[in-house]
SEKOL-394574 format. One record per atom (N, C-alpha, C, O, CB): residue in one letter; atom name; x, y, z. Coordinates in steps of 0.02 Angstrom, whole numbers. Atoms other than C-alpha are relative to their C-alpha. Glycine has a CB too. Example, Ala and Ser with C-alpha at 12.3 -4.5 7.8 and 13.67 -1.06 7.14 Angstrom:
BEGIN
(node A N (45 -59 0))
(node A CA (615 -225 390))
(node A C (45 60 0))
(node A O (97 59 33))
(node A CB (-50 1 62))
(node S N (-42 -59 -3))
(node S CA (684 -53 357))
(node S C (-39 55 37))
(node S O (-14 110 45))
(node S CB (20 23 -71))
END
This chain:
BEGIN
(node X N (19 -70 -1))
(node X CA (1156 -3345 -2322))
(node X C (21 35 -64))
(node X O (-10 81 -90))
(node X CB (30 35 61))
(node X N (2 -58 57))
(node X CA (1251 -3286 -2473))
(node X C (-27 -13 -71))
(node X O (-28 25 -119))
(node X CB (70 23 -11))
(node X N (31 -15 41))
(node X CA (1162 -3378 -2577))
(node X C (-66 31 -25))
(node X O (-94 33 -79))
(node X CB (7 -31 -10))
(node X N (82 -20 -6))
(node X CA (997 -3299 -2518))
(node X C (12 56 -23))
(node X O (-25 80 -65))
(node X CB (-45 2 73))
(node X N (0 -68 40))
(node X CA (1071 -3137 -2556))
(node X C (12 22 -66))
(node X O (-2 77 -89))
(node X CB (35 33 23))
(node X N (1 10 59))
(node X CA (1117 -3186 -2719))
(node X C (-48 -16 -33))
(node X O (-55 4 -91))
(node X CB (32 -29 -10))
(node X N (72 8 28))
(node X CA (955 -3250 -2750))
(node X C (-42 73 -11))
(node X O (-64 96 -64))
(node X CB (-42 -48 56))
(node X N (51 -53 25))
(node X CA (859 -3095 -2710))
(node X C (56 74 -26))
(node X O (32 130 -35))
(node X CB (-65 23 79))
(node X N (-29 -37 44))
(node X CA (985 -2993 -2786))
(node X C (0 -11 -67))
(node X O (33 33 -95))
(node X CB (50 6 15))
(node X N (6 9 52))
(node X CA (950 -3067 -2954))
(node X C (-58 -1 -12))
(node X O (-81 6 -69))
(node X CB (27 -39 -16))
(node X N (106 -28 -13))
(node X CA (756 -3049 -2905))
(node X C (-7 84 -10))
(node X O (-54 108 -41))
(node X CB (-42 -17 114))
(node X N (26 -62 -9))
(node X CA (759 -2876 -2886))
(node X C (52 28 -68))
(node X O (41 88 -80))
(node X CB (11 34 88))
(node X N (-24 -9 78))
(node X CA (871 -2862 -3063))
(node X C (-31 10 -45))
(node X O (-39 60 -79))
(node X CB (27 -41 -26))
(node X N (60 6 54))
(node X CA (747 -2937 -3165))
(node X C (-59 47 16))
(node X O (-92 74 -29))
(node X CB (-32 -78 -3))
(node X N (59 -51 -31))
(node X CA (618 -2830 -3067))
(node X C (2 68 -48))
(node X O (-44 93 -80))
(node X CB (18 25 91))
(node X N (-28 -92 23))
(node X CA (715 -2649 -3133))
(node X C (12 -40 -68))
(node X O (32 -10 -118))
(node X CB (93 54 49))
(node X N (-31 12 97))
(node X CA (752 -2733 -3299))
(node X C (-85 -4 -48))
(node X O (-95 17 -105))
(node X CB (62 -119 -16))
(node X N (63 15 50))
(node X CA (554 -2785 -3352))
(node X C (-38 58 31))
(node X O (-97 59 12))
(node X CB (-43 -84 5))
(node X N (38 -44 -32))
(node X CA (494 -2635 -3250))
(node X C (27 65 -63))
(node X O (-8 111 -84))
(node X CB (20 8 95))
(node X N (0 -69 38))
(node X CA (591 -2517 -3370))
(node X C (4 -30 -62))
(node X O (8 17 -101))
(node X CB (60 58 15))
(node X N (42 19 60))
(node X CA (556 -2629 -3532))
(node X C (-75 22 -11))
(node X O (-96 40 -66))
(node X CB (-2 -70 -1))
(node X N (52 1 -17))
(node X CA (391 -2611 -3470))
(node X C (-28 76 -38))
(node X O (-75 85 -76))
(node X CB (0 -12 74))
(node X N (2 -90 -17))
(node X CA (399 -2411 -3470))
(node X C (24 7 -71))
(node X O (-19 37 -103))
(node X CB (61 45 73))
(node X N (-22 -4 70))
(node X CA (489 -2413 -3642))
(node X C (-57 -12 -44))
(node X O (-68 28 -90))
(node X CB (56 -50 -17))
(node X N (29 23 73))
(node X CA (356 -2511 -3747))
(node X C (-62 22 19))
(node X O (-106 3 -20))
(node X CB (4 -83 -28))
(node X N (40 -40 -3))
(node X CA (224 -2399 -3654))
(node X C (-10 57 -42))
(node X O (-60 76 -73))
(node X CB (5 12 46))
(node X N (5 -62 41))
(node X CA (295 -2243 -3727))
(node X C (8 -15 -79))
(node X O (-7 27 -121))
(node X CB (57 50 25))
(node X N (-6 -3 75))
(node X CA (332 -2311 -3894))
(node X C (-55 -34 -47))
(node X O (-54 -37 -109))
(node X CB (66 -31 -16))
(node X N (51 5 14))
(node X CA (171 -2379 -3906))
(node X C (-74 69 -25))
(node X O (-129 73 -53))
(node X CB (-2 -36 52))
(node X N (64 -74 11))
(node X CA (82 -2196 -3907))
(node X C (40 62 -20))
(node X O (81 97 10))
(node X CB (-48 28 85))
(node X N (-28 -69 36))
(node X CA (121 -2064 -4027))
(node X C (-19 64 15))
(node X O (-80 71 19))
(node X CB (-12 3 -63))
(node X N (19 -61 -21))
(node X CA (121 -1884 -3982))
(node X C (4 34 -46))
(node X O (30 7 -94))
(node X CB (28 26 45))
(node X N (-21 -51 27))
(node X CA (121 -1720 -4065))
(node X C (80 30 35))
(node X O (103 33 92))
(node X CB (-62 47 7))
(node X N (-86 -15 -19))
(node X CA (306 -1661 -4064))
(node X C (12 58 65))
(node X O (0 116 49))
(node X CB (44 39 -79))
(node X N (-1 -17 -51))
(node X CA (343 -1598 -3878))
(node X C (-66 33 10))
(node X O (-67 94 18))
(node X CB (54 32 11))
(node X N (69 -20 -18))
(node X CA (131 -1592 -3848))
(node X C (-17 47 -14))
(node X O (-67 68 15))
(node X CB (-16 2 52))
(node X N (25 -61 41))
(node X CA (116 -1450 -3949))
(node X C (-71 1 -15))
(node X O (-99 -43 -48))
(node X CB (35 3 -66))
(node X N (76 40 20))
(node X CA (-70 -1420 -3951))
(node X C (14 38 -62))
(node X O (56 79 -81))
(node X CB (-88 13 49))
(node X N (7 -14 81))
(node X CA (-152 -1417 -4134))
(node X C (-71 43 20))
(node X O (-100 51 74))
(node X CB (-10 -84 -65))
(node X N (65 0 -9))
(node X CA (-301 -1353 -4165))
(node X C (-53 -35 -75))
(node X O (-61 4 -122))
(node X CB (-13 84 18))
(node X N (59 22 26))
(node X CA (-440 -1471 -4273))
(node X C (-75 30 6))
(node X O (-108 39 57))
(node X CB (0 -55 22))
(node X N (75 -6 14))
(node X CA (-605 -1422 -4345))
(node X C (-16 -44 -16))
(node X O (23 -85 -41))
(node X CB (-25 38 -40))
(node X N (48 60 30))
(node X CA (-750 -1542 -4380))
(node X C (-52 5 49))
(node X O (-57 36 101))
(node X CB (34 -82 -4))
(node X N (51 0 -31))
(node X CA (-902 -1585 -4339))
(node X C (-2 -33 64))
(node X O (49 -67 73))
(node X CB (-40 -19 -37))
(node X N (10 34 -68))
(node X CA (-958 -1653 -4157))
(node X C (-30 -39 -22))
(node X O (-70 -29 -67))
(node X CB (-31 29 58))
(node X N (44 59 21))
(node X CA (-1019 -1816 -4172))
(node X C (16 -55 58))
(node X O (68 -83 74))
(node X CB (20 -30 -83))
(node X N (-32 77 -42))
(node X CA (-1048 -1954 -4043))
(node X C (21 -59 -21))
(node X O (-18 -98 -50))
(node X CB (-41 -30 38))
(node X N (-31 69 15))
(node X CA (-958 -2091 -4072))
(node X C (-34 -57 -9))
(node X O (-22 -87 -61))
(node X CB (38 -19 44))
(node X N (40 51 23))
(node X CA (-1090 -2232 -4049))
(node X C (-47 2 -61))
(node X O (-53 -46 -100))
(node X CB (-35 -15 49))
(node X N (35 -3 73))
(node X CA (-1201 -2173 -4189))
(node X C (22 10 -55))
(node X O (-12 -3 -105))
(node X CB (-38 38 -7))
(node X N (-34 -23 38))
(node X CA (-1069 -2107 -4285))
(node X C (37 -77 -32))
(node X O (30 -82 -93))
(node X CB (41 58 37))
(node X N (-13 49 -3))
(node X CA (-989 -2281 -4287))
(node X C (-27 -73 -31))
(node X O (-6 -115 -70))
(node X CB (2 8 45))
(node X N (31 47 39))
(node X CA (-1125 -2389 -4303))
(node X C (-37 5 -46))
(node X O (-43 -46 -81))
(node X CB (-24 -30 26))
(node X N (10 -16 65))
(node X CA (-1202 -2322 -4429))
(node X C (-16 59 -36))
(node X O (-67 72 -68))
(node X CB (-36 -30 -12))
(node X N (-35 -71 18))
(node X CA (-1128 -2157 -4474))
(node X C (-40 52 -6))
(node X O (-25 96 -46))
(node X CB (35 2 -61))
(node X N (26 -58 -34))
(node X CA (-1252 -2040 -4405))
(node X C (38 71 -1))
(node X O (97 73 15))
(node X CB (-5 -20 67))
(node X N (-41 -52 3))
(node X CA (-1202 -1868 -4426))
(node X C (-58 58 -36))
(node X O (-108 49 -70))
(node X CB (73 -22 -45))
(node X N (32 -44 42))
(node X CA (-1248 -1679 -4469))
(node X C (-76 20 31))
(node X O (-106 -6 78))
(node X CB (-2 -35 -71))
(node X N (51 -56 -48))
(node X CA (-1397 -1541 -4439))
(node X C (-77 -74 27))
(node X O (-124 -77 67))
(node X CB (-47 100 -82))
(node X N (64 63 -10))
(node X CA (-1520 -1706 -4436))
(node X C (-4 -46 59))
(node X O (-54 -74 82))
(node X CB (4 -55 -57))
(node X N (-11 61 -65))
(node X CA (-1450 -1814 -4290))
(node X C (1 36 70))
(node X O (-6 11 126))
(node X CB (83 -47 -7))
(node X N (-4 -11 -68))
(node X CA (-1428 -1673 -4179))
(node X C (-34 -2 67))
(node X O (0 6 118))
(node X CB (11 38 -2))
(node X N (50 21 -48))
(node X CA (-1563 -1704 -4062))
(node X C (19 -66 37))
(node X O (19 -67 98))
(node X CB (-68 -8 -36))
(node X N (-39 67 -9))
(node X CA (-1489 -1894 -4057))
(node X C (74 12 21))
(node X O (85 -7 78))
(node X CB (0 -42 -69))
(node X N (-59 -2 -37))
(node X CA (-1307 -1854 -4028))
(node X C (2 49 46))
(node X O (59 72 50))
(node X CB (53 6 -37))
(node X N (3 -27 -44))
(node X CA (-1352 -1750 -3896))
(node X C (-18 -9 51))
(node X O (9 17 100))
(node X CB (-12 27 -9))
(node X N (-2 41 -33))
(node X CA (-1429 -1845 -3808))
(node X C (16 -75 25))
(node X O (-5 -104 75))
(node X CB (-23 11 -2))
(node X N (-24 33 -9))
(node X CA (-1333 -1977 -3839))
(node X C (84 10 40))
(node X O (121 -36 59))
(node X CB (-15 -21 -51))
(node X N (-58 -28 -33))
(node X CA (-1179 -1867 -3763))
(node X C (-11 -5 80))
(node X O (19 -33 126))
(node X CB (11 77 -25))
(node X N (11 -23 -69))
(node X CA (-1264 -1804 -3618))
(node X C (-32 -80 38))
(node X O (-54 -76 95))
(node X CB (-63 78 -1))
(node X N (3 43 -35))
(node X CA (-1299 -1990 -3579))
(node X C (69 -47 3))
(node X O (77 -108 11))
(node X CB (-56 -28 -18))
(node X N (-72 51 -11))
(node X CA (-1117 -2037 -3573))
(node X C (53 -28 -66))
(node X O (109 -53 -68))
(node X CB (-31 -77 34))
(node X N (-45 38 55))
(node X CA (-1072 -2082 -3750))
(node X C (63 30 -25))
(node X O (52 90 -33))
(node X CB (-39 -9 -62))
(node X N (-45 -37 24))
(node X CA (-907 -2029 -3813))
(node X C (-14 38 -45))
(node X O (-52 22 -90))
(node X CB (42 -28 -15))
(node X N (-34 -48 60))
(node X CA (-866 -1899 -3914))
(node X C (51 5 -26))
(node X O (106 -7 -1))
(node X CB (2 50 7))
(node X N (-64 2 41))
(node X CA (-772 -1868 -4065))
(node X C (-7 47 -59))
(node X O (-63 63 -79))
(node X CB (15 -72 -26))
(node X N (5 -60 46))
(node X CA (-734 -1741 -4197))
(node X C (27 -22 -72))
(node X O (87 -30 -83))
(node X CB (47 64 30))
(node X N (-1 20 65))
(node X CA (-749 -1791 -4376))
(node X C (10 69 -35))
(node X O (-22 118 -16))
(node X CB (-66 -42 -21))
(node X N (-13 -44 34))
(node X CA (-673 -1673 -4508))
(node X C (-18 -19 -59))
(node X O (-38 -76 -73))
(node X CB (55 21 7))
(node X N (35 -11 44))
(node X CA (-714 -1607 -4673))
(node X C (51 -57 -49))
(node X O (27 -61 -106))
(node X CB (-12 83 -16))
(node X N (-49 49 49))
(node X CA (-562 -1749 -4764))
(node X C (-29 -66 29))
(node X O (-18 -123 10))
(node X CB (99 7 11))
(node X N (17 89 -15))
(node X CA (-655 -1880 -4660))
(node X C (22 -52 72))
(node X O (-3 -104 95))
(node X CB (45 -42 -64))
(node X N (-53 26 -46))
(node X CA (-528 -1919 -4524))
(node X C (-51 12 71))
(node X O (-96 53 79))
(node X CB (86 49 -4))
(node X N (39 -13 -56))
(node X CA (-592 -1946 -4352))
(node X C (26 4 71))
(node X O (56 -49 83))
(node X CB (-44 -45 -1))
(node X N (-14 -12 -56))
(node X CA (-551 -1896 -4183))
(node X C (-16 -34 70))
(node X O (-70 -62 64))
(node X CB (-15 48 -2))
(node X N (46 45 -51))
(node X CA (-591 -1982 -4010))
(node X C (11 69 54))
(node X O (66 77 80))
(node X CB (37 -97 30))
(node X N (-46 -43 -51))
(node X CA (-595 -1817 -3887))
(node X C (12 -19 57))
(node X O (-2 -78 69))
(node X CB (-22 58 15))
(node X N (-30 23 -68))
(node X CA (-528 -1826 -3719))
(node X C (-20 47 41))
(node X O (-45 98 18))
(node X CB (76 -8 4))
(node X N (9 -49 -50))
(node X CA (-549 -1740 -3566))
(node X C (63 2 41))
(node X O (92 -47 63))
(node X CB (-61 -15 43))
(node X N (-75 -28 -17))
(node X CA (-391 -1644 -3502))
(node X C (-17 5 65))
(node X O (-53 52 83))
(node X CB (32 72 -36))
(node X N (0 9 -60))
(node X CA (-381 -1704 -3324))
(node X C (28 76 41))
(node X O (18 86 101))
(node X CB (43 -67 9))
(node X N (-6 -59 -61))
(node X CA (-314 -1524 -3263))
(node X C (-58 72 -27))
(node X O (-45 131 -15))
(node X CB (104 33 4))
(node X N (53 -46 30))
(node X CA (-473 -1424 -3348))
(node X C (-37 -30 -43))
(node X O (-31 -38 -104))
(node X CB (24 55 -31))
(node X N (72 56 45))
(node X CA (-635 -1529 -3386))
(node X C (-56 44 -7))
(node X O (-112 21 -19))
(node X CB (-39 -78 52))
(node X N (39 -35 35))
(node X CA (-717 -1375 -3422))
(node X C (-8 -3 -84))
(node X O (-55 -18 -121))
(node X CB (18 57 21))
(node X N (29 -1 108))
(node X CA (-702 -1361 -3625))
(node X C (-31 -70 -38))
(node X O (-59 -82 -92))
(node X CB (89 14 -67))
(node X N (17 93 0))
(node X CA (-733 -1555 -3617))
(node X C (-62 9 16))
(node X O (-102 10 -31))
(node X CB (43 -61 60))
(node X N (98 3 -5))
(node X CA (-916 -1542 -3537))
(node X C (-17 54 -31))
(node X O (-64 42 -69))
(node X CB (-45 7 83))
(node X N (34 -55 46))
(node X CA (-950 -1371 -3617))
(node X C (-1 -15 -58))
(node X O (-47 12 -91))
(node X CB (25 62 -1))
(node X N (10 2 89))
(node X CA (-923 -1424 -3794))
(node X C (-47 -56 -6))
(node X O (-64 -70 -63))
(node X CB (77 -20 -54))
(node X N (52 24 39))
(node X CA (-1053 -1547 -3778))
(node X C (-61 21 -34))
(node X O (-90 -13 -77))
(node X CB (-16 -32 27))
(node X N (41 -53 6))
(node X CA (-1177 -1408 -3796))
(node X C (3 6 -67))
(node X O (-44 41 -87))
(node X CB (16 59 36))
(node X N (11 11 43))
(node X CA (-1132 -1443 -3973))
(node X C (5 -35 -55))
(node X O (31 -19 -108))
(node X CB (1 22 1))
(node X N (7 62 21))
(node X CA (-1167 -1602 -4028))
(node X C (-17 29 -78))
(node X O (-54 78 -86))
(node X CB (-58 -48 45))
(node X N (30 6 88))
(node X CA (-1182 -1616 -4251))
(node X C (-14 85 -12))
(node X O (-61 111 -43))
(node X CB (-97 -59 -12))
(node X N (-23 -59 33))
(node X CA (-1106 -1435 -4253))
(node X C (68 30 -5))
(node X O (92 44 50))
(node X CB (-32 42 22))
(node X N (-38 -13 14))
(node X CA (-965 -1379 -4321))
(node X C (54 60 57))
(node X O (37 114 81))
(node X CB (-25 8 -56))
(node X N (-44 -22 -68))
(node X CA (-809 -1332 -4191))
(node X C (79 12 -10))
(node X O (103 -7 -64))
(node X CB (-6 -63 58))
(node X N (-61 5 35))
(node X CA (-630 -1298 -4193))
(node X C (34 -37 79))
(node X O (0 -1 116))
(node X CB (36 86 -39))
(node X N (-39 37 -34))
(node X CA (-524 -1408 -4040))
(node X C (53 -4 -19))
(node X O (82 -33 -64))
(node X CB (-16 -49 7))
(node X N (-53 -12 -18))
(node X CA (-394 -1340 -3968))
(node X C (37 -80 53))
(node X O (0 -101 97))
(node X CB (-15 74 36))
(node X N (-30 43 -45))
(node X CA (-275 -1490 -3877))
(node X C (66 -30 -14))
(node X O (93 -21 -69))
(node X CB (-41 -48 10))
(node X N (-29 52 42))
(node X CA (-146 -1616 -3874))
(node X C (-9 -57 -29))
(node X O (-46 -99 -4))
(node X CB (32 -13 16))
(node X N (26 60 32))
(node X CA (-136 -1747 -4016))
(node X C (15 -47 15))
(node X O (68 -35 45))
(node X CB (5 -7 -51))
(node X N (-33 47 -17))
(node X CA (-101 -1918 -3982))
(node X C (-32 -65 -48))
(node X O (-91 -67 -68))
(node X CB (-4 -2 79))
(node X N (25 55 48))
(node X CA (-112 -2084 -4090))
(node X C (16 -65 29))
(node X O (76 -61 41))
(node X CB (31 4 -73))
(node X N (-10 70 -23))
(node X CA (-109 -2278 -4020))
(node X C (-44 -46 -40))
(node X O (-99 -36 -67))
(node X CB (-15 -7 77))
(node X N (-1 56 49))
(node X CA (-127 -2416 -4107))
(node X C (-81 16 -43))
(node X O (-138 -5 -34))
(node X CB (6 -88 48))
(node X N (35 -32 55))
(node X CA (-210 -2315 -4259))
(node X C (-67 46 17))
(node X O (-95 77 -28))
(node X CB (-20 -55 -46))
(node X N (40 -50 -38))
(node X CA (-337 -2219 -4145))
(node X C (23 61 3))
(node X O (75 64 35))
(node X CB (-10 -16 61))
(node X N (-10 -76 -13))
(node X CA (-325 -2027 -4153))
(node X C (-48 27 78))
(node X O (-101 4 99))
(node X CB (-34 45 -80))
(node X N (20 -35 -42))
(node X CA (-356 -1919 -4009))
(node X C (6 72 7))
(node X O (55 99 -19))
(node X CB (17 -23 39))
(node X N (-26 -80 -36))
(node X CA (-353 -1743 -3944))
(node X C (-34 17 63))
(node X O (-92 13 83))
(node X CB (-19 70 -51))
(node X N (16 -5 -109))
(node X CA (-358 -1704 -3753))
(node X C (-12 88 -33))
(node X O (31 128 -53))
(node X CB (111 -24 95))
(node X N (22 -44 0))
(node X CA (-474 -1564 -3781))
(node X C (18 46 69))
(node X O (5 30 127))
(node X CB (-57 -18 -18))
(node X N (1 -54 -46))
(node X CA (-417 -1391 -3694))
(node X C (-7 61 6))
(node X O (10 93 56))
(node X CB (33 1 19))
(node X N (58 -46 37))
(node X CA (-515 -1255 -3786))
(node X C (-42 -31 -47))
(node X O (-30 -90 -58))
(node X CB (27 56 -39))
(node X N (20 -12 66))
(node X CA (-614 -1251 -3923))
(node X C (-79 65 -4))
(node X O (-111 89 43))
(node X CB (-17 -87 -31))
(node X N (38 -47 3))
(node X CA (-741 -1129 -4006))
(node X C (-46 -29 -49))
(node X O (-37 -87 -68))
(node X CB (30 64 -14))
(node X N (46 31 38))
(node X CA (-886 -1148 -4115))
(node X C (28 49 -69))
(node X O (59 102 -74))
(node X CB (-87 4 32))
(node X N (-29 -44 57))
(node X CA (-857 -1104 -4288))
(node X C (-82 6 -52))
(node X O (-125 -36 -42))
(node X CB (84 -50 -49))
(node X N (53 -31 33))
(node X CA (-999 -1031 -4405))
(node X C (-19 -43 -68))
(node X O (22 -48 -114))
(node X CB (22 76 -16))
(node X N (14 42 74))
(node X CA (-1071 -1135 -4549))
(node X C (1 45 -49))
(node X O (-15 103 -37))
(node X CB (-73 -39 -10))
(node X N (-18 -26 49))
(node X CA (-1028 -1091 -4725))
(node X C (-42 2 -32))
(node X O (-73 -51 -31))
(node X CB (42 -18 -23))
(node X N (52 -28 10))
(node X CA (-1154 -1005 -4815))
(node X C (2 -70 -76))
(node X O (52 -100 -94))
(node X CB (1 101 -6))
(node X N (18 66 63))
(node X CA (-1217 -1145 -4973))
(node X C (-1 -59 17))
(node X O (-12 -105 -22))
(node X CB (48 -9 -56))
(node X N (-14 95 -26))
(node X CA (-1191 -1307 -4857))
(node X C (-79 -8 25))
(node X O (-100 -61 48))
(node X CB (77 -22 91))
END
């Protein structure tokens, strides 16, 4: 008997020992903005599959990333240095998330938090507004 309890007492050790390794190389796997501070990013709306495969973008595609949104494709917010975004939808308000598809390959500002994993950018969209094109572009 006591070695059975010694047994699963060294079972349920390793259990709490790789359960909170586990939990460690979760969080240090995904970078945040410093205590989820949201940012706010401008750039253009752009779906991700066209944007991707072959860099689709701008007043020409919008017809295409729009309906390539409203059939499911991700979205993501490309800025004016190039850098690219993957947005998210903020599980406690998926309003600004379906409303901003409304503007696919136009310029936006996204409000959220940032987050980075293995070299992927994000922002868990939880405003944003449309911003006005600049007169000569």
């Amino acid at each position: 008997m006591r070695r059975i309890t010694m047994f699963l007492s060294a079972v349920l050790v390793c259990i709490a020992t790789t359960r909170g390794m586990a939990s460690e190389g979760h969080a240090a796997g995904m970078k945040m903005d410093a205590a989820g501070t949201p940012k706010t990013i401008t750039g253009e709306l752009v779906d991700m599959g066209c944007y991707m495969g072959h860099g689709a973008k701008g007043a020409g595609h919008i017809a295409c990333a729009t309906k390539c949104i409203n059939g499911g494709m991700p979205m993501g917010l490309l800025t004016s240095d190039g850098k690219l975004y993957l947005l998210t939808l903020n599980h406690d308000n998926a309003d600004p998330y379906n409303k901003i598809k409304e503007y696919a390959g136009k310029t936006v500002a996204v409000t959220g938090a940032m987050m980075e994993r293995s070299g992927m950018k994000a922002i868990d969209v939880t405003e944003f507004k449309a911003v006005a094109a600049k007169a000569g572009k």
